[in-house]
N, CA, C and O of each residue as an XYZ file, in Angstrom:
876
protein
N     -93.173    152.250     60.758
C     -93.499    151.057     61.552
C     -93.416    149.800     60.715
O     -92.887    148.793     61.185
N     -93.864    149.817     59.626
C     -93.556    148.900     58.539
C     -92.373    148.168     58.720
O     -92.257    147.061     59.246
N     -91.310    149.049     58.127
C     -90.248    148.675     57.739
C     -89.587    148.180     58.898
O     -89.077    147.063     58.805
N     -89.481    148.934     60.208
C     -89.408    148.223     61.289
C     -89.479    147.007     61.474
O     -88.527    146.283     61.766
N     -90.916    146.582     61.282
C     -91.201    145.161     61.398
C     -90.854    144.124     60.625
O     -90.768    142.923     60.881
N     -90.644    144.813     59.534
C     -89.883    143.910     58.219
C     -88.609    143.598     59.025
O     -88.250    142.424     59.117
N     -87.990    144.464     59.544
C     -86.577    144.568     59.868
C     -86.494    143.537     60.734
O     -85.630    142.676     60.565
N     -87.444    143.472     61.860
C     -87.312    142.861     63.189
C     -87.526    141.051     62.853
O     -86.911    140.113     63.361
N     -88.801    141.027     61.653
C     -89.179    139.683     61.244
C     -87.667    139.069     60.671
O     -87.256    138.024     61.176
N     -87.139    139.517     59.972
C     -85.829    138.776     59.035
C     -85.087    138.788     60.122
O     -84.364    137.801     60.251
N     -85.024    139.791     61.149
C     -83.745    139.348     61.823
C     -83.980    138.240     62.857
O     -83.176    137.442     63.337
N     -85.456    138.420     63.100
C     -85.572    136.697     63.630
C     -85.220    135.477     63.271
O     -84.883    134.655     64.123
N     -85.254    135.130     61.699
C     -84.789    134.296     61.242
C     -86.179    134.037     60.388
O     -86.122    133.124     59.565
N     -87.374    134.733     60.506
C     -88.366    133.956     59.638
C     -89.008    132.690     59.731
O     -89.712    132.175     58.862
N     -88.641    132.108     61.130
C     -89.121    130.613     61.200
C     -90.114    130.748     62.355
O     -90.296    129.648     62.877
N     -91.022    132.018     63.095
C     -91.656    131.947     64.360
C     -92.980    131.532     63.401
O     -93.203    130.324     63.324
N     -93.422    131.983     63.037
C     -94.932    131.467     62.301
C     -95.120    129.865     62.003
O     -96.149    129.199     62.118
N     -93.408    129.323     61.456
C     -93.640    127.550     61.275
C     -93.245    126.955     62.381
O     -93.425    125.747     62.231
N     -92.666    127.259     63.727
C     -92.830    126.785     65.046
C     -94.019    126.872     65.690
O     -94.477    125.908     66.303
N     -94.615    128.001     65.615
C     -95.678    128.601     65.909
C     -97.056    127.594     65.778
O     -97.917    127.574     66.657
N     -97.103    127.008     64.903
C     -98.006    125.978     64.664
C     -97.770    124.122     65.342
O     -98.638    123.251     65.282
N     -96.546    123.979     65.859
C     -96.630    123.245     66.201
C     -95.863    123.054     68.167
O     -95.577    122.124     68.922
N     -95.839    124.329     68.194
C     -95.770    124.376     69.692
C     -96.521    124.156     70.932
O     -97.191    125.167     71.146
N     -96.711    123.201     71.911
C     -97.768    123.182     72.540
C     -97.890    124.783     74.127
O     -98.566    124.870     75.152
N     -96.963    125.596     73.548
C     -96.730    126.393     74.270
C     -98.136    127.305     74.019
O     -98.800    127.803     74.928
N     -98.436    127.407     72.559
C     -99.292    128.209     72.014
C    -100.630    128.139     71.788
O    -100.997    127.601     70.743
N    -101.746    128.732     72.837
C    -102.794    127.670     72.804
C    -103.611    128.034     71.175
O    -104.455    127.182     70.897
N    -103.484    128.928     70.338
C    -103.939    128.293     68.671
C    -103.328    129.400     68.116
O    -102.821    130.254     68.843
N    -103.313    129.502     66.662
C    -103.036    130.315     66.714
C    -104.098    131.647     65.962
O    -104.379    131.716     64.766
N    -104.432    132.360     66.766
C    -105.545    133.255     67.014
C    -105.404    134.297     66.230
O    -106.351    134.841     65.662
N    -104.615    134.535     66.169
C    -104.279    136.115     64.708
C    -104.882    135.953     63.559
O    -105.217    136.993     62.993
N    -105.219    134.549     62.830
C    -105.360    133.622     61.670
C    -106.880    134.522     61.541
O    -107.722    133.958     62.240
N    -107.408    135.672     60.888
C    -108.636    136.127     60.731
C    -109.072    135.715     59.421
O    -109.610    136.621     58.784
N    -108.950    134.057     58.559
C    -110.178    133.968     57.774
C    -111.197    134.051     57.767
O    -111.833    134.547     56.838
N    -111.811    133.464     59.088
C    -113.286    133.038     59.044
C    -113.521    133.987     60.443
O    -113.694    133.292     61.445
N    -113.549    135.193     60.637
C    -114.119    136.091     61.713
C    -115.438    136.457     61.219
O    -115.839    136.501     60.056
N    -116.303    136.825     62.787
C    -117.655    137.220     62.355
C    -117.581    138.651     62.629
O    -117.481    138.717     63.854
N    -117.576    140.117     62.032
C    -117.647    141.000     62.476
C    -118.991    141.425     63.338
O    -120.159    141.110     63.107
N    -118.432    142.279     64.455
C    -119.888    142.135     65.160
C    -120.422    143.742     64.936
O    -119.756    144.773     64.836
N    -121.696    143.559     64.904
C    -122.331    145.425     64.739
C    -122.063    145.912     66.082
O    -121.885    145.220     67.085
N    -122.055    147.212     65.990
C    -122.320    148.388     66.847
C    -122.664    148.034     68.265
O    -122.187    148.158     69.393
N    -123.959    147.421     67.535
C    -124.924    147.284     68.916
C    -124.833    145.878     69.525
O    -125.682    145.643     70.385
N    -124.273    145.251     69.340
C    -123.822    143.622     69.942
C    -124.137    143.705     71.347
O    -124.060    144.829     71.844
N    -124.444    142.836     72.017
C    -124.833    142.749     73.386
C    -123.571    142.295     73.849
O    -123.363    141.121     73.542
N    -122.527    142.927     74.584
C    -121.548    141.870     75.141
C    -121.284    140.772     75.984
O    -120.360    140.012     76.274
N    -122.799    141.054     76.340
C    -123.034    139.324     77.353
C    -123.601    137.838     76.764
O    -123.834    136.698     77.164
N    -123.656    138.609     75.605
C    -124.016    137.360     74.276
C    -122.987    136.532     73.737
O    -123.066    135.406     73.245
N    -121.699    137.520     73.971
C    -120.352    136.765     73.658
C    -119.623    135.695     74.601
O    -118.574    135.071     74.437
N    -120.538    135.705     75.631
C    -119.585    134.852     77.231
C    -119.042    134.075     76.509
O    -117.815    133.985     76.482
N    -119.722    133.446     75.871
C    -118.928    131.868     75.115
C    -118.444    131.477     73.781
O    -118.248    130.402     73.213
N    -118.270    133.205     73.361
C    -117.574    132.943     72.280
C    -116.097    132.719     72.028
O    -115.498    133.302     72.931
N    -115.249    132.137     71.204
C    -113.976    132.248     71.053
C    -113.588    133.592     70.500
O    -114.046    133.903     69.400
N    -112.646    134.580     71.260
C    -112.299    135.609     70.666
C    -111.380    135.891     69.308
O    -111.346    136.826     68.508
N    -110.622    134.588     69.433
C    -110.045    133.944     67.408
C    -111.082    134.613     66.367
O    -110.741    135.514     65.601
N    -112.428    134.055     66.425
C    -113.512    133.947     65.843
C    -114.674    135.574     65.516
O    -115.588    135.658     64.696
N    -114.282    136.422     66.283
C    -114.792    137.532     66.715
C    -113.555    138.876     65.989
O    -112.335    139.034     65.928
N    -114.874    139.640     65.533
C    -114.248    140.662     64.822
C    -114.991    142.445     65.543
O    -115.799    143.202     65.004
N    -114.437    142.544     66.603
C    -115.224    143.895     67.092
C    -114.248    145.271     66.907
O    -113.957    145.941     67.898
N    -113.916    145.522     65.968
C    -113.738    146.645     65.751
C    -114.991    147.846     65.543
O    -114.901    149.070     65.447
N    -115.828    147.204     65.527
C    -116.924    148.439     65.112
C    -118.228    148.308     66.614
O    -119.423    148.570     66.473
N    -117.589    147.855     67.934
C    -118.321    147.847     68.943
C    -117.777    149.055     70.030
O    -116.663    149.549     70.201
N    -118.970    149.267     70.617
C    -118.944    150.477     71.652
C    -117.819    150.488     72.897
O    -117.836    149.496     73.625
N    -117.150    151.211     73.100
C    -116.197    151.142     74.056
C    -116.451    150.842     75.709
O    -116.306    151.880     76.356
N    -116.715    149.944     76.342
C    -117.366    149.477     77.628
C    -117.158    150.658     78.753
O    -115.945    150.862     78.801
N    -117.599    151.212     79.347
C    -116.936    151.945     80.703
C    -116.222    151.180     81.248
O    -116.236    149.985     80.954
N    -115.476    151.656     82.114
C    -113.967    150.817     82.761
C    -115.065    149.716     84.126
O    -114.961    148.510     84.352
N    -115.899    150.607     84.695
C    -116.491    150.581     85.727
C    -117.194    148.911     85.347
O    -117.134    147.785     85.843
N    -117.625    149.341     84.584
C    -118.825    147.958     83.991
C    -117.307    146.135     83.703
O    -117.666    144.965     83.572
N    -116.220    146.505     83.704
C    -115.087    145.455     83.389
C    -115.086    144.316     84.543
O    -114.608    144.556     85.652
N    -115.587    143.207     84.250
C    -115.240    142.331     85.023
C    -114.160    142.102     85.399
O    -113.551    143.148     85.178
N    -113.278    141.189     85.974
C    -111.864    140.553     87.022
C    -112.069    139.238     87.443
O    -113.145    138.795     87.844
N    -110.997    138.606     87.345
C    -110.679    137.301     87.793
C    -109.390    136.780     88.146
O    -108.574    137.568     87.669
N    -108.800    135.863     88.734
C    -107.704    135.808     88.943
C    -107.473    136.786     89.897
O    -108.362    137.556     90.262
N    -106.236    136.811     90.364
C    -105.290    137.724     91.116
C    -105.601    139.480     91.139
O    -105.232    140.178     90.194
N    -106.241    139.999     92.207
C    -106.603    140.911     91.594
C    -106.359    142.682     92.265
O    -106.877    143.789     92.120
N    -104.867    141.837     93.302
C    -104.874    142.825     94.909
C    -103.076    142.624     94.793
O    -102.342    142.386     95.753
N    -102.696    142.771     93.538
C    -101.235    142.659     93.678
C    -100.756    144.019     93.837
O    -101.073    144.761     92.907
N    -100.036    144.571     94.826
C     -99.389    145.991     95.064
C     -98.000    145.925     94.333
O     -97.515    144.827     94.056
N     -97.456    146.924     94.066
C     -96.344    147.252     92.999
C     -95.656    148.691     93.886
O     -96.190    149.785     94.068
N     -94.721    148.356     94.188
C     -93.847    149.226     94.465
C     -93.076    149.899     93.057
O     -92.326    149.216     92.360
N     -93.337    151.111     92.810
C     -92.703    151.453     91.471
C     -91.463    152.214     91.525
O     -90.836    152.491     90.503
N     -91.096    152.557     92.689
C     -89.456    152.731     93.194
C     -88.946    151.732     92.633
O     -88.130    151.852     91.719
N     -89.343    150.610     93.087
C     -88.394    149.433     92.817
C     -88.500    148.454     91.717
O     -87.594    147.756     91.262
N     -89.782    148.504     91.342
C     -90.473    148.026     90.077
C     -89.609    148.250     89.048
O     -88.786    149.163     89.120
N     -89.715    147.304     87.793
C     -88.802    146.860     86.756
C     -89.576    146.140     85.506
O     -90.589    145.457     85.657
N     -89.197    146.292     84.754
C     -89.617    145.479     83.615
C     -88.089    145.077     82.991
O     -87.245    145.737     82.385
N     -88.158    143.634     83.451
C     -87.226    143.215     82.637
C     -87.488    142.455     81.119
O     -88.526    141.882     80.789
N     -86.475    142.588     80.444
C     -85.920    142.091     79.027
C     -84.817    141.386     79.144
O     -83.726    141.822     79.513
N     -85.189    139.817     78.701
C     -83.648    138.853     78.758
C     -84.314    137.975     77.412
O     -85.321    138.061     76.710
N     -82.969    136.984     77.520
C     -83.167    136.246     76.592
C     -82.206    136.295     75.713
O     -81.040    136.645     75.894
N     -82.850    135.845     74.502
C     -82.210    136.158     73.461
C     -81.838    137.673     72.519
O     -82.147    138.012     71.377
N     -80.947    138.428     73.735
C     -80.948    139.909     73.152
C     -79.375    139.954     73.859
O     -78.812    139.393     74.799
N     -78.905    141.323     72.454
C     -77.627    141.453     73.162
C     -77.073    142.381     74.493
O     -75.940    142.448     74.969
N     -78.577    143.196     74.969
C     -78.275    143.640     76.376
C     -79.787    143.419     77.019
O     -80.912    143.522     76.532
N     -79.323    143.085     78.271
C     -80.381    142.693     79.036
C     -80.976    144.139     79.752
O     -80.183    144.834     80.386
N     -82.268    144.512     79.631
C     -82.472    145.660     79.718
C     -83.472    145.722     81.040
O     -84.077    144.672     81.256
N     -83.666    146.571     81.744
C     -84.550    146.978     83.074
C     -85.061    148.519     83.038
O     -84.288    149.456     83.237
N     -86.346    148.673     82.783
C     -86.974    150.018     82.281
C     -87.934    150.031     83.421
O     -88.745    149.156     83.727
N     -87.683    151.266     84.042
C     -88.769    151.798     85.146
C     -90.008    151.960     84.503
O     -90.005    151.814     83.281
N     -91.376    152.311     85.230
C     -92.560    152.944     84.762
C     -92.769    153.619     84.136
O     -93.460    153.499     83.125
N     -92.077    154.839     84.656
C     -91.865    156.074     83.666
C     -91.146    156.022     82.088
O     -91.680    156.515     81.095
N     -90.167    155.500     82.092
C     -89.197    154.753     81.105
C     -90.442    154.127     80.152
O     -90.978    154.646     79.173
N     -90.688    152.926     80.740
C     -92.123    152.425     79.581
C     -93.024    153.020     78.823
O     -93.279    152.804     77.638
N     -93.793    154.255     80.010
C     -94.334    155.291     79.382
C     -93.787    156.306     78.488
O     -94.645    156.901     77.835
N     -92.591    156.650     78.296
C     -92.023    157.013     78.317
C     -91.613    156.738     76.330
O     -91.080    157.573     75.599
N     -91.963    155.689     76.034
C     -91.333    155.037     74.828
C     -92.957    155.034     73.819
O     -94.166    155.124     74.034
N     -91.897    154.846     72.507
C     -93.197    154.556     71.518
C     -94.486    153.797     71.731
O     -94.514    152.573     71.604
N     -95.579    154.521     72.061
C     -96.954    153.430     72.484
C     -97.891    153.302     71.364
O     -98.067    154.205     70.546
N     -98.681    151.807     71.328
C     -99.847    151.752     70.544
C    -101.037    151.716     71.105
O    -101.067    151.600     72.330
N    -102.453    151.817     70.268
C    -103.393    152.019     71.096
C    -104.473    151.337     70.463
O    -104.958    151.837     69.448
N    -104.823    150.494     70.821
C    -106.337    149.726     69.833
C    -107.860    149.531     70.853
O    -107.837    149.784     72.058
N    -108.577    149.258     70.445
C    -109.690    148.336     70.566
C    -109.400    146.893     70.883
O    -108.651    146.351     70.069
N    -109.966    145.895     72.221
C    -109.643    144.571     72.072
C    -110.327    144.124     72.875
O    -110.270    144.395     74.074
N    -111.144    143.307     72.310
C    -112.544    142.383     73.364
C    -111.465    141.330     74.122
O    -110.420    140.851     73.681
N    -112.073    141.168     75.342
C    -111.458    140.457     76.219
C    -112.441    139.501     76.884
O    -113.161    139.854     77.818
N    -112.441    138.277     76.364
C    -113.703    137.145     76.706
C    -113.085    136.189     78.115
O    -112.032    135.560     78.221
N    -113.983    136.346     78.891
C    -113.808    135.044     80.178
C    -114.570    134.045     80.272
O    -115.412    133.784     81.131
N    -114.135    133.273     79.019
C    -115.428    132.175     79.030
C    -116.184    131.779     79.776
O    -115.755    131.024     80.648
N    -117.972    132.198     79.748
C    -118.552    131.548     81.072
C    -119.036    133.099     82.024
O    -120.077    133.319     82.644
N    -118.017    133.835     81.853
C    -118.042    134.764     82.891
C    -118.536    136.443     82.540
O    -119.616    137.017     82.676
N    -117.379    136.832     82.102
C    -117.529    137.816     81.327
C    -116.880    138.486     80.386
O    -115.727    138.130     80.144
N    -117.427    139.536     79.687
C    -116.270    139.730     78.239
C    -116.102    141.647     78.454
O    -117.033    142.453     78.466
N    -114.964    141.873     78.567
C    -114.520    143.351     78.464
C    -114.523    143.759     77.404
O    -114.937    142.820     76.724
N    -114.213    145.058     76.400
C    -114.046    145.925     75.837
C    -113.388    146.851     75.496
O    -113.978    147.253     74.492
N    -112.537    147.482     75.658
C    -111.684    148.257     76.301
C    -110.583    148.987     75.265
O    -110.030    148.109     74.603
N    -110.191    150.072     74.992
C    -109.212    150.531     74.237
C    -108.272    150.846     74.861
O    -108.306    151.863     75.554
N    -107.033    149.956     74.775
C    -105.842    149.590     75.459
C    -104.645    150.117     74.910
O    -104.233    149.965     73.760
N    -103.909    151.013     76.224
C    -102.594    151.817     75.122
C    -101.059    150.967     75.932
O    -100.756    150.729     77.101
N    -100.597    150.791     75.004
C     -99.029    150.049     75.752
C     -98.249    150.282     75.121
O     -98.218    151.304     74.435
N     -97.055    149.099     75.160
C     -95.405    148.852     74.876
C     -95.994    147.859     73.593
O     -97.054    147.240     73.693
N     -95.220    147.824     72.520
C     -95.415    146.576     71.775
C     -93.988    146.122     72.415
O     -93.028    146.597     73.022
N     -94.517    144.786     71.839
C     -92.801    143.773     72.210
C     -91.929    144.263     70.880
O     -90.715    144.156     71.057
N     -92.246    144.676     69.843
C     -91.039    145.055     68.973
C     -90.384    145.760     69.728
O     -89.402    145.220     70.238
N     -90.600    146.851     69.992
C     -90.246    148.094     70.780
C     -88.990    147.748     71.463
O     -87.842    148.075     71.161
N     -89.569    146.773     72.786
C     -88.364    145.921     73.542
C     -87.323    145.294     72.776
O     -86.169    145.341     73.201
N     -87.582    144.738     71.743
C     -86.590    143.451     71.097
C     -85.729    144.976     70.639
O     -84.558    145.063     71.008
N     -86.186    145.847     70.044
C     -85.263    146.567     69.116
C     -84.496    147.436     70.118
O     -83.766    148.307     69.645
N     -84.560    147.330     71.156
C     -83.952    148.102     72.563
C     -82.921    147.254     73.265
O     -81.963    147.497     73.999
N     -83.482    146.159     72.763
C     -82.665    145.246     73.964
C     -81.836    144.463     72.639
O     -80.920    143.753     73.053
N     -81.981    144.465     71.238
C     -80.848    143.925     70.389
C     -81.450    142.391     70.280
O     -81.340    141.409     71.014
N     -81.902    142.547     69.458
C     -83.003    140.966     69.291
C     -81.893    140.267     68.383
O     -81.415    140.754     67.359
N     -81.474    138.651     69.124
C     -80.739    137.958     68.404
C     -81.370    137.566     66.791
O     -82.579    137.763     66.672
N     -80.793    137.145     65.824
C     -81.204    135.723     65.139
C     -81.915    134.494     65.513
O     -81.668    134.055     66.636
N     -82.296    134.205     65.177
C     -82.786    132.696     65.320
C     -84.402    132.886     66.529
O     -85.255    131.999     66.561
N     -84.481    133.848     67.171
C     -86.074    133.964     68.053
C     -87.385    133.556     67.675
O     -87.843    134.159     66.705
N     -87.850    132.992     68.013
C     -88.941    132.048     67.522
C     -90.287    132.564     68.545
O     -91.407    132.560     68.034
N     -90.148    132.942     69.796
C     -90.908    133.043     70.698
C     -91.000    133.979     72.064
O     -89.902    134.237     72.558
N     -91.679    134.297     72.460
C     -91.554    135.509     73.542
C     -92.182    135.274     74.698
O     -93.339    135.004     74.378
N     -92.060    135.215     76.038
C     -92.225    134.748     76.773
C     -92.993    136.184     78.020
O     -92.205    137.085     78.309
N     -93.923    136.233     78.415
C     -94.473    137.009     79.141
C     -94.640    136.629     80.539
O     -95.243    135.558     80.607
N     -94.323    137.117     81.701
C     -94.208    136.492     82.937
C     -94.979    137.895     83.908
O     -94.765    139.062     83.582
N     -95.785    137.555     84.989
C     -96.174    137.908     85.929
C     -95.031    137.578     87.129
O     -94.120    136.752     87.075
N     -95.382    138.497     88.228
C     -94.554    138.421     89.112
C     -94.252    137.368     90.448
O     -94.864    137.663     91.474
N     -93.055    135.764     90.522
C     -92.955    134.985     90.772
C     -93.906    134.946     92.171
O     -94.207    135.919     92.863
N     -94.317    133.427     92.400
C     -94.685    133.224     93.822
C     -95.829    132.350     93.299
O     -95.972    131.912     92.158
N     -96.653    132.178     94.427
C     -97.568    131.098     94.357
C     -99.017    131.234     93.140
O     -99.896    130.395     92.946
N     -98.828    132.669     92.441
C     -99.926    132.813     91.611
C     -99.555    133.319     90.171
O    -100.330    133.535     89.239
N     -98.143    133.463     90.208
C     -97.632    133.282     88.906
C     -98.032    132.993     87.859
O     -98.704    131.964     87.782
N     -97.784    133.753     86.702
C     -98.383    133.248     85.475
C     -97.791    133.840     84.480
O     -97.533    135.043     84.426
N     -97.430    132.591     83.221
C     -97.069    133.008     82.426
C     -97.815    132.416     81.011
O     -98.661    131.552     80.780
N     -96.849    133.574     80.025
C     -97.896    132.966     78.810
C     -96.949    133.135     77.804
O     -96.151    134.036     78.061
N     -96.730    132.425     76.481
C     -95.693    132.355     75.348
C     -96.752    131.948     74.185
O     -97.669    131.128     74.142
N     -95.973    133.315     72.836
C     -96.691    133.340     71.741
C     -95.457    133.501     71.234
O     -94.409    133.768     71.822
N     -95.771    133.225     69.538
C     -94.822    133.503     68.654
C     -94.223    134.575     68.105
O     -95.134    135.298     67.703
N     -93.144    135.084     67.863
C     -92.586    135.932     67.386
C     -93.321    136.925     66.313
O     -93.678    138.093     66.469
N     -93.409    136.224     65.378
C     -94.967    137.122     64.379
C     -96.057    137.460     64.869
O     -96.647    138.370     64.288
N     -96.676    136.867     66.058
C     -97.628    137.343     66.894
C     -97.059    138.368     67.569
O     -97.784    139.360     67.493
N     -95.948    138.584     68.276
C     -95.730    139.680     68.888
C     -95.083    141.016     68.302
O     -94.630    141.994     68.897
N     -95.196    140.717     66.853
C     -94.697    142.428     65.739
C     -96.039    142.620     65.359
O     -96.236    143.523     64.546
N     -97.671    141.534     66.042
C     -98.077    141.858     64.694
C     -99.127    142.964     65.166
O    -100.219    143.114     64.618
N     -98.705    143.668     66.169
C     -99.578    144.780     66.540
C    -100.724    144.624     67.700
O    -101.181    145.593     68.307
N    -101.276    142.753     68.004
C    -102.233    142.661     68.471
C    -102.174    142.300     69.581
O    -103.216    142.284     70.236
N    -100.916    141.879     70.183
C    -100.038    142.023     71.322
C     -98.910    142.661     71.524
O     -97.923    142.771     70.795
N     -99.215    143.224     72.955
C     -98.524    144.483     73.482
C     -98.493    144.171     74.489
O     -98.652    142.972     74.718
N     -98.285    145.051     75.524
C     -97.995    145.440     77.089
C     -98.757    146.446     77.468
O     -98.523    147.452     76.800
N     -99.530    146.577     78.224
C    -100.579    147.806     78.434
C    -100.281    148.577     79.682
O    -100.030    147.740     80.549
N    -100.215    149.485     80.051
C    -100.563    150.553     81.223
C    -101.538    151.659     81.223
O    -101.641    152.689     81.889
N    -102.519    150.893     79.853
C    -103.507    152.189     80.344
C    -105.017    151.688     79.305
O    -105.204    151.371     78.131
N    -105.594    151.802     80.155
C    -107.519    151.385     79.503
C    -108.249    152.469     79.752
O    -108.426    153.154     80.760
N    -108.838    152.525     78.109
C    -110.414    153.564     78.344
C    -109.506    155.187     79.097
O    -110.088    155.810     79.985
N    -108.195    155.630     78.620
C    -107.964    156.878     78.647
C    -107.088    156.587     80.502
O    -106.236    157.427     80.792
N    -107.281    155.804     81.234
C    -107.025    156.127     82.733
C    -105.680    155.402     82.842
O    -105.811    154.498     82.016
N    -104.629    155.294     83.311
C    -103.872    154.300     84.413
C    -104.449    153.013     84.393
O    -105.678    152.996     84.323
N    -104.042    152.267     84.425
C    -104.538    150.714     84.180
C    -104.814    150.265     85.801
O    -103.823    150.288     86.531
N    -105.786    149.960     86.243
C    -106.216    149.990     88.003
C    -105.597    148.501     88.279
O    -105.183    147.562     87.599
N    -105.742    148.767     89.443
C    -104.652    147.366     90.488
C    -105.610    146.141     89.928
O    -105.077    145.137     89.458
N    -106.609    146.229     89.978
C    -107.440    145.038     89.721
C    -107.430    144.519     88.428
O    -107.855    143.401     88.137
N    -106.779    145.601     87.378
C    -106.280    145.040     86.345
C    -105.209    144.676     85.466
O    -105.114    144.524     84.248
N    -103.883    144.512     87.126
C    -103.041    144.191     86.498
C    -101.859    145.089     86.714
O    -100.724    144.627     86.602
N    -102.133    146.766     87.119
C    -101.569    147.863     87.176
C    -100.247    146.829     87.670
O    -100.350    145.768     88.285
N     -98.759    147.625     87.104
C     -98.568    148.790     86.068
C     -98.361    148.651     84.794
O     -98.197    149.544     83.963
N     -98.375    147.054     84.583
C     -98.542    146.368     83.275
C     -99.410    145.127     82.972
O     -99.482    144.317     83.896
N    -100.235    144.774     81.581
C    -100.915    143.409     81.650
C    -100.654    143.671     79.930
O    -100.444    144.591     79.139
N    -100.833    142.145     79.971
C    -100.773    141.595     78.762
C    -101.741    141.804     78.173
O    -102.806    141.461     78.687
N    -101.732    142.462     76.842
C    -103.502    142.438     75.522
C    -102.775    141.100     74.776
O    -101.576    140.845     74.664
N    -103.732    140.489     74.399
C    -103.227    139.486     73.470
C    -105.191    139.668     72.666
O    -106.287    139.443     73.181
N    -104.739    140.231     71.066
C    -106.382    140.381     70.838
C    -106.398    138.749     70.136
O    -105.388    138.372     69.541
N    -107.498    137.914     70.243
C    -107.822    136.522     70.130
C    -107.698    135.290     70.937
O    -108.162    134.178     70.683
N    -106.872    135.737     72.133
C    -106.706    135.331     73.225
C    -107.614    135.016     74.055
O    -108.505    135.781     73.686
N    -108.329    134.045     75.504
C    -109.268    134.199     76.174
C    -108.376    135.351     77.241
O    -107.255    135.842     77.372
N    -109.407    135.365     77.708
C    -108.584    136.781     79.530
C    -107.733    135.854     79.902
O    -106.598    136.229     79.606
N    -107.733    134.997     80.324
C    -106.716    134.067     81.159
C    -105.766    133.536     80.815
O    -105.089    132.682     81.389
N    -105.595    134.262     79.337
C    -103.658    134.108     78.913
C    -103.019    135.677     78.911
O    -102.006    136.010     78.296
N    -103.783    136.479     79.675
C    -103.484    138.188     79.321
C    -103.001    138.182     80.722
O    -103.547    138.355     81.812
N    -102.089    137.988     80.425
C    -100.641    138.037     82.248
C    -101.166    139.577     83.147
O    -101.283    140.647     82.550
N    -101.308    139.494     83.941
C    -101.239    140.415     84.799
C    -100.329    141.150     85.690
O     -99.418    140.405     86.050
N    -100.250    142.156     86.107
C     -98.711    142.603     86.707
C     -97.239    142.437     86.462
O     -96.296    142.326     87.245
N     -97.333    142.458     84.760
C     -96.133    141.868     84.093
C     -94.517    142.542     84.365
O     -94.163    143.615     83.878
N     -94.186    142.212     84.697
C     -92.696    142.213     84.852
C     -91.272    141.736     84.400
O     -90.219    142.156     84.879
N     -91.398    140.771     83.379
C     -90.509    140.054     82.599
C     -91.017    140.022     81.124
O     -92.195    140.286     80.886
N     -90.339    139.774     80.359
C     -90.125    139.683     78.947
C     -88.835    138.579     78.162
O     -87.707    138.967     77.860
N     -89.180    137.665     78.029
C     -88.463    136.837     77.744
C     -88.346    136.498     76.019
O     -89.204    135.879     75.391
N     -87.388    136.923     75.582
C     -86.907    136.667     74.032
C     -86.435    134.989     73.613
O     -85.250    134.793     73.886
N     -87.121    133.818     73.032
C     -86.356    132.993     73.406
C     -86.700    131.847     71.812
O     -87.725    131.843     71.131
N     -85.874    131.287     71.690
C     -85.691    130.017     71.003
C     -86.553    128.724     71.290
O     -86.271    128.134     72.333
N     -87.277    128.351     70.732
C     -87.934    127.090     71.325
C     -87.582    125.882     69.774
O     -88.459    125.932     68.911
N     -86.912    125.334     69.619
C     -86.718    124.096     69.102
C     -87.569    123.158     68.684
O     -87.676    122.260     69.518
N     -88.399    122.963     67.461
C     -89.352    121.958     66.718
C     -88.461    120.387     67.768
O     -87.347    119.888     67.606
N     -89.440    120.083     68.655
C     -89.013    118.405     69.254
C     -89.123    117.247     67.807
O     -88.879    116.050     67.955
């Protein structure tokens, strides 16, 4: 996996981390773990409503029941998986479309990742998915990629979200179809959602369907 990522970083070009800082695409950049507070065991997770998840180090906290997971946003989207797709475009040399099975189907990772709704509530959850390397190295990741583009499915509640290229090899964003051991449920997004760990919930795309490889240009 290493070397992989070595592989995938140079062939980007090495410049997503110094775009990365000055993109207003990117709301901070959250991977940056100098100053994290690790939290104990026993942390109350309703103590965190208002914490920044940048700032927060829970690897050593209890795994939430699925049941106990708050929701917000969009939360009744149906998915036809006959017809369902995950696309890959962009900056790659084949544009790729992978069924459900197909996704599942491919190399998955699996972590721990607090999920804060400022104000509201904060999840828990050990989340198994797609990394975006995975895709880029499937779909033929150009030179020069700076940025990756995550899209929910078009219409009036749409949502998308864009991080940097080193953010998306660096393990802590992925593509998920599955929490706490089960199928990832409709209310959360089923048959794909975005983990982004340092992220608030409301940049973690829901019902993802696109994957966008792309160039963004220092203005």
């Amino acid at each position: 996996m290493a070397d992989r990522r070595g592989f995938l970083r140079l062939l980007a070009g090495g410049v997503a981390g110094f775009l990365a800082a000055s993109s207003h695409w990117v709301s901070r950049p959250a991977l940056a773990w100098a100053a994290v507070r690790r939290l104990s065991q026993d942390t109350d997770l309703k103590t965190l409503v208002n914490e920044n998840p940048a700032d927060l180090d829970g690897r050593d906290l209890e795994i939430q029941p699925l049941e106990q997971f708050g929701t917000m946003g969009l939360s009744d989207q149906t998915v036809d998986l006959e017809a369902w797709r995950l696309t890959c475009s962009g900056r790659v040399s084949r544009k790729i479309r992978l069924t459900y099975d197909q996704v599942r189907g491919l190399p998955s990772l699996e972590r721990p990742v607090l999920l804060i709704c400022p104000g509201f509530f904060v999840n828990h959850g050990r989340w198994k998915g797609l990394s975006i390397g995975e895709l880029a190295e499937r779909a033929g990741l150009k030179r020069g990629t700076t940025h990756v583009t995550v899209s929910g499915p078009s219409g009036p509640y749409e949502k998308t979200f864009r991080f940097s290229w080193d953010e998306a090899i660096s393990g802590k964003v992925f593509l998920a179809f599955q929490v706490n051991g089960e199928p990832l449920p409709v209310k959360h997004g089923f048959p794909l959602r975005l983990v982004a760990e340092g992220y608030y919930g409301y940049e973690w795309v829901k019902y993802v369907d696109r994957v966008s490889f792309d160039r963004i240009r220092r203005a």
